[in-house]
C-alpha positions in Angstrom: 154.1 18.1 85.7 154.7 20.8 88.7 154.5 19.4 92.0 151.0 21.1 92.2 149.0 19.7 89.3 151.3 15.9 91.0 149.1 16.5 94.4 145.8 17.7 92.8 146.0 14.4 90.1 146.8 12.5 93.6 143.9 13.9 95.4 141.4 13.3 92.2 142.4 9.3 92.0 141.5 8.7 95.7 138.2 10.5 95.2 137.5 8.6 91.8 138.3 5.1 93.6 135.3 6.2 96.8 132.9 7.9 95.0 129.9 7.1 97.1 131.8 8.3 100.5 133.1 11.6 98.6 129.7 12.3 97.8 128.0 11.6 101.3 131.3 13.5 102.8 130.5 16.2 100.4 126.3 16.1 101.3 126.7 17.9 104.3 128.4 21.0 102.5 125.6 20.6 99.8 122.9 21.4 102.1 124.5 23.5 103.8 125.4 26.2 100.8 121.8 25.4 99.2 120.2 26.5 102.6 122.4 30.0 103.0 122.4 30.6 98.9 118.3 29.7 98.8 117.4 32.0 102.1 119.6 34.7 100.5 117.7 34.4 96.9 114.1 34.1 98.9 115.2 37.4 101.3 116.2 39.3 98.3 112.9 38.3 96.6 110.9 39.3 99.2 112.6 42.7 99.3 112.4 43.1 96.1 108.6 42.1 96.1 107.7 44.5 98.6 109.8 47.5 96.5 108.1 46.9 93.8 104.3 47.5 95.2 105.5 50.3 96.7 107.0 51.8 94.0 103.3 50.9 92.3 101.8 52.9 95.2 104.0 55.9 93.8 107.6 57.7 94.9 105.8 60.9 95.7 103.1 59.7 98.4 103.1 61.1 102.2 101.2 59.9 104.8 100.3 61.9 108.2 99.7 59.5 110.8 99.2 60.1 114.6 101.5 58.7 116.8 105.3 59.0 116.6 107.1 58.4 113.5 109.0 55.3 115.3 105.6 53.7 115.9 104.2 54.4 112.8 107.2 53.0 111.0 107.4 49.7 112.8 103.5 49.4 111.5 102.1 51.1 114.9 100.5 54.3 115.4 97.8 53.8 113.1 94.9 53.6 116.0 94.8 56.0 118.8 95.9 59.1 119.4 94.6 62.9 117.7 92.4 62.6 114.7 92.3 64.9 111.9 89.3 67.0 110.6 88.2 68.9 107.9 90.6 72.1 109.0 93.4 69.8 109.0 92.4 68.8 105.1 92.1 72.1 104.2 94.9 73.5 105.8 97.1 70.7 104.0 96.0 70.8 100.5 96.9 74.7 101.1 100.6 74.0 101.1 102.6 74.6 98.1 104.0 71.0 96.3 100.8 68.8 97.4 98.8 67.6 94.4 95.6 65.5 95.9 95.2 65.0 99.5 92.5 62.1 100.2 91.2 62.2 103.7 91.3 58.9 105.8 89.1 56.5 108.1 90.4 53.7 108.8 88.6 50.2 110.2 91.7 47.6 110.6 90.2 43.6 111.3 86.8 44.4 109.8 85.1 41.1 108.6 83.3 41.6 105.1 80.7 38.9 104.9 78.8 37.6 101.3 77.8 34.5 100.5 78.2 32.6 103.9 81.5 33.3 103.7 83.9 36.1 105.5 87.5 37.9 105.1 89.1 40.0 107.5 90.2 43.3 105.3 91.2 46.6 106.2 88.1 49.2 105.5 89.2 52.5 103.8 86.8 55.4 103.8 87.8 58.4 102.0 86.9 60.5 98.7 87.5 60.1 95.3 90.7 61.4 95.7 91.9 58.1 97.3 92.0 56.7 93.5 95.0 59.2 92.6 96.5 59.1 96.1 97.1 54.8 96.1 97.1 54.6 92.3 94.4 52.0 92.2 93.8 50.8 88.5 90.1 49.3 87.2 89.8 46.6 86.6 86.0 45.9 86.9 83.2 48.1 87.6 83.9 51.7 88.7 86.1 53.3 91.4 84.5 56.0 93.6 83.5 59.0 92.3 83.1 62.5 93.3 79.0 62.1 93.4 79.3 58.7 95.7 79.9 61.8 98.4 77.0 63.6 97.8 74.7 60.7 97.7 76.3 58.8 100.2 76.2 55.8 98.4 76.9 52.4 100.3 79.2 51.7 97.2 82.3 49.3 97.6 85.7 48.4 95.7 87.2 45.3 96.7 90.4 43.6 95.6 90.8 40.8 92.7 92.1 38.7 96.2 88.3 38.9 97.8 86.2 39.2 94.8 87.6 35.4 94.2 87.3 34.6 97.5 83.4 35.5 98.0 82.4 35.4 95.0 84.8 33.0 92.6 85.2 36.0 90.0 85.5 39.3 89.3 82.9 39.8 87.2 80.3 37.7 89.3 81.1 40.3 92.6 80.0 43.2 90.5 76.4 44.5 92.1 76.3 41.9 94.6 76.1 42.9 98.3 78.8 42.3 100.9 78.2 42.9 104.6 81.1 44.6 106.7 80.5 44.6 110.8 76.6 45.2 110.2 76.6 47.5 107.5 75.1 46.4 104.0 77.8 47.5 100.8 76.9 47.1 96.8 80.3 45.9 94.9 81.0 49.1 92.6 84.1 48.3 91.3 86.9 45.9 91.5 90.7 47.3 91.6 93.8 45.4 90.5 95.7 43.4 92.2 98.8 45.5 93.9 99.9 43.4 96.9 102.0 44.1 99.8 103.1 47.7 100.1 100.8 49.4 102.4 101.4 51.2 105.0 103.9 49.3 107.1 104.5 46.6 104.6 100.6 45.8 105.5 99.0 43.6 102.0 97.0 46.1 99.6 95.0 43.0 98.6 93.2 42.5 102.1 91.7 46.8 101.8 88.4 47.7 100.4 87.5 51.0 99.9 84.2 53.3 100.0 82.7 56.8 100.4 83.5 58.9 103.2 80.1 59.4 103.6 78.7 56.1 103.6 80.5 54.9 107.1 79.1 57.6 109.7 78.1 54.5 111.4 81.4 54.0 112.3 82.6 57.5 112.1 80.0 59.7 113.8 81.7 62.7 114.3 83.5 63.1 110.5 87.4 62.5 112.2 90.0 60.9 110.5 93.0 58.9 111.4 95.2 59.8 108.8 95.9 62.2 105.9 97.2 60.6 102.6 99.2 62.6 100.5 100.3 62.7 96.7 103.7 65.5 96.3 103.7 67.0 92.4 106.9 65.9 92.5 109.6 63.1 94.2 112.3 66.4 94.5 109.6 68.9 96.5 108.8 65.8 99.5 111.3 67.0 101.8 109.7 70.6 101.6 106.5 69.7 102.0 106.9 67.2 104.9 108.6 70.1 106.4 105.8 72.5 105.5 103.0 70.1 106.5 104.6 69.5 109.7 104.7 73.8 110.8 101.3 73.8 110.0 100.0 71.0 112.1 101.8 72.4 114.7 100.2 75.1 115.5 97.0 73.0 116.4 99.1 69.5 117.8 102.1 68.5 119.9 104.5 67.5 117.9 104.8 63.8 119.8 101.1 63.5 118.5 101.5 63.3 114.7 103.7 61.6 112.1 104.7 62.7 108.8 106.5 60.3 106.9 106.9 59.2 103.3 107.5 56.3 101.2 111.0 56.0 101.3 111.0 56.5 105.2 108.8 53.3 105.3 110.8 51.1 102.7 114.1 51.5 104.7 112.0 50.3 107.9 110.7 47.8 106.1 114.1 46.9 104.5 116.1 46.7 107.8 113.7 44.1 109.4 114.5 41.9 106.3 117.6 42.5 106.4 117.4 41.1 110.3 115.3 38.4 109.8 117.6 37.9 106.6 120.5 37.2 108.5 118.8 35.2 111.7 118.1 32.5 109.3 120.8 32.4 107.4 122.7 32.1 110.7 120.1 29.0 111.4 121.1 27.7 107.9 124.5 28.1 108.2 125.2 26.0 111.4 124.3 23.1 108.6 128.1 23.7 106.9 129.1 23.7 110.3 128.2 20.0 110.5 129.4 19.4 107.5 132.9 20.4 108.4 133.0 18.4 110.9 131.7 15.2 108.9 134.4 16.1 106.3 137.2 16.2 109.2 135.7 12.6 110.2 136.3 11.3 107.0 140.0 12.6 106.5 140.9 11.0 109.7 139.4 7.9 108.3 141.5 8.7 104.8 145.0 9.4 106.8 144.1 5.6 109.1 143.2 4.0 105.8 146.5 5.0 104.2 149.3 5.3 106.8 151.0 2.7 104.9 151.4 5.3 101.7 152.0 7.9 103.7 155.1 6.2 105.4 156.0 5.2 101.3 155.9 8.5 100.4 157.8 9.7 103.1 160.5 6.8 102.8 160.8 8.2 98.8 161.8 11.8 99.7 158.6 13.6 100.4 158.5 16.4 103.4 156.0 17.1 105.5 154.6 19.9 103.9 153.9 17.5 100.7 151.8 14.9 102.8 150.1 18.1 104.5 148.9 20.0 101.2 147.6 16.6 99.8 145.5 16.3 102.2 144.6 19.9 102.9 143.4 20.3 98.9 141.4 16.8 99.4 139.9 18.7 101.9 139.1 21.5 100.3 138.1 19.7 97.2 135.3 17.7 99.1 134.1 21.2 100.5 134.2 22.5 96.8 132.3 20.0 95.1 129.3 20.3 97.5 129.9 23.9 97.5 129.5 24.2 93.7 126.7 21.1 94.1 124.8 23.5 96.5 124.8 26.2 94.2 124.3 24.2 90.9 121.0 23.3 93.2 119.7 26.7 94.5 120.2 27.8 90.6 117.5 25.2 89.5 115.2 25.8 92.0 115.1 29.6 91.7 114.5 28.9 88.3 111.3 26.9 89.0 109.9 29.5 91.5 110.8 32.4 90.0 107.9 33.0 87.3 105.8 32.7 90.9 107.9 34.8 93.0 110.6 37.2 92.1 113.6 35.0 93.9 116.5 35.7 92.4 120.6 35.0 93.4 122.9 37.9 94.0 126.4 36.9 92.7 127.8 37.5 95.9 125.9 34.9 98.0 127.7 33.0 95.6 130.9 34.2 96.0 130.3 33.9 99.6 128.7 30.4 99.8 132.0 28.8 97.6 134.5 30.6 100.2 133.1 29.8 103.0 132.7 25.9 101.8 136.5 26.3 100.9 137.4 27.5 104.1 135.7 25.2 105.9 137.5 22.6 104.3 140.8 24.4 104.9 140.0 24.7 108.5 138.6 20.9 109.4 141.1 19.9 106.8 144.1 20.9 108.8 143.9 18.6 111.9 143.6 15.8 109.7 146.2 16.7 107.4 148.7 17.6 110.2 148.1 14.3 111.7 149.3 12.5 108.1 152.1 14.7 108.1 153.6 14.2 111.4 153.6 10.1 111.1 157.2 8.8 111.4 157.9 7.5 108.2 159.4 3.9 109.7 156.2 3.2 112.0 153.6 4.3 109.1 155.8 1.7 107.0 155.0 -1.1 109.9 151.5 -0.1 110.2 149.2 -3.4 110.0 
């Protein structure tokens, strides 16, 4: 047996013989690593959700906003500004590498009544076109059609999300009449559910959608607030934002409109997670912090509890760096077991939320979680320890 595998067997036997204090030494750890590993798995998640309902808006969608392109990636410039008419539309679908271009009005914090009951959504006027545009999939009634323009019919398609919430189901919403800030809407359709992913991370669930024509109320004089596009192709964006952009210059200022795709919006989104991300893991972290020091508390209590071997040990031949890695790697075993604890933890309840939410654990919050519990208990293991080691063998002997 090397010296090594002598100190680790040492440091083993004391643990076995407290078991209740290693664990409650090793708690703090424990909630700490389960709080950084859990945020970490919950952040990614999130990401990951939001990716994923963009990705079902499409990879090839552009959207022409007005404001500046700062704004209107933080989740501003959406209201104000120019608005765009039917030269602009034109003018658009003219340049080469757009495939549908669906017109847009826009009524954000509208309150859609039914039933004595009311949801604040986000009212979407536009053509038929929208349907290709935002890849909205039936799943009840119909989506609007090229003839709802021509009629002007007061037609509506709602969300899975507020059919339930008015009406209790799907099918039950179909024909019935909702009410949005005074205006009277039959339920055409119902589209399925695509969540988060809207412009500016906004929730596709809370839009409704109906005919241009139908909302003159609200939009007297035909204007719309933004232009959403659908590319042929992901490779030909950066051409068309580019060609878009020269021909809505020659009628705008350039600080007036926005042209900006999916992927422009994603890393926007993606870098306030990533923020957020690390603000509370910084929060969650200051709970290892505590732990450290609880685990330097209890190895001062070890090192006055066993003076007497120490000065033993000593006496028998061992240096000072022997009495100083025993209690250095109890140290860092105590860190380690809630370390591995915390993780063993976080695993399960991933597990359990995962078929509700897509929370998953990257291997290297793991990685990070176990060194940092291991350096914690190298670094409030080492006072401790250096105390043990620097006893004088002849009064730790005497030691009542």
């Amino acid at each position: 047996m090397n010296h090594f595998q002598f100190v680790i067997i040492a440091a083993l036997s004391d643990f076995s013989h407290n078991k209740g204090r290693t664990f409650l030494t090793s708690l703090g750890i424990l909630i700490g690593v389960m709080s950084v590993v859990l945020l970490l798995a919950l952040g990614l998640g999130l990401k990951k959700y939001i990716s994923d309902q963009f990705d079902s808006l499409g990879a090839n969608l552009i959207y022409v906003m007005p404001g500046n392109k700062k704004a209107l990636t933080s989740g501003g410039g959406m209201v104000g500004g120019i608005k765009f008419d039917e030269k602009d539309v034109l003018k658009v679908k003219r340049v080469q590498g757009v495939e549908v271009i669906a017109p847009v009005f826009a009524k954000p914090g509208a309150e859609i009544e039914a039933n004595g009951k009311t949801e604040m959504v986000e009212l979407i006027a536009s053509f038929d076109e929208i349907n290709a545009v935002m890849n909205l999939q039936l799943e009840e009634g119909r989506l609007i059609e090229h003839r709802d323009g021509d009629k002007k019919t007061k037609g509506i398609v709602i969300s899975p999300k507020i059919a339930k919430s008015l009406f209790s189901t799907s099918v039950e919403a179909i024909g019935k009449t909702v009410e949005i800030e005074g205006q009277s809407f039959k339920v055409i359709g119902i589209y399925k559910s695509k969540g988060g992913g809207g412009l500016g991370g906004s929730d596709m669930d809370s839009h409704v959608f109906v005919p241009a024509s139908s909302i003159y109320a609200f939009n007297p004089d035909k204007k719309y607030y933004g232009l959403y596009i659908k590319a042929q192709s992901k490779e030909v964006i950066p051409q068309v934002k580019k060609d878009i952009e020269e021909v809505l210059l020659k009628r705008y200022d350039k600080k007036t409109f926005s042209v900006v795709d999916q992927s422009e919006i994603m890393s926007t989104v993606s870098q306030i997670f990533d923020i957020l991300n690390l603000v509370l893991v910084a929060i969650a972290a200051i709970s290892l912090l505590v732990g450290g020091i609880g685990i330097m508390n209890i190895m001062y209590v070890s090192v006055s509890e066993r003076i007497k071997e120490i000065g033993i040990r000593r006496a028998l031949g061992a240096l000072k760096i022997d009495i100083l890695s025993l209690f250095l790697i109890e140290a860092v075993f105590l860190s380690m077991i809630g370390g591995l604890l915390g993780v063993l933890i976080s695993a399960i309840i991933v597990y359990l939320v995962s078929p509700i939410f897509p929370a998953y654990i990257d291997i290297m919050a793991v990685i990070l979680a176990l060194g940092v519990s291991s350096c914690i208990g190298i670094v409030f293991g080492v006072f401790p320890a250096k105390s043990a080691a620097d006893l004088s063998p002849i009064d730790a002997i005497r030691y009542e």
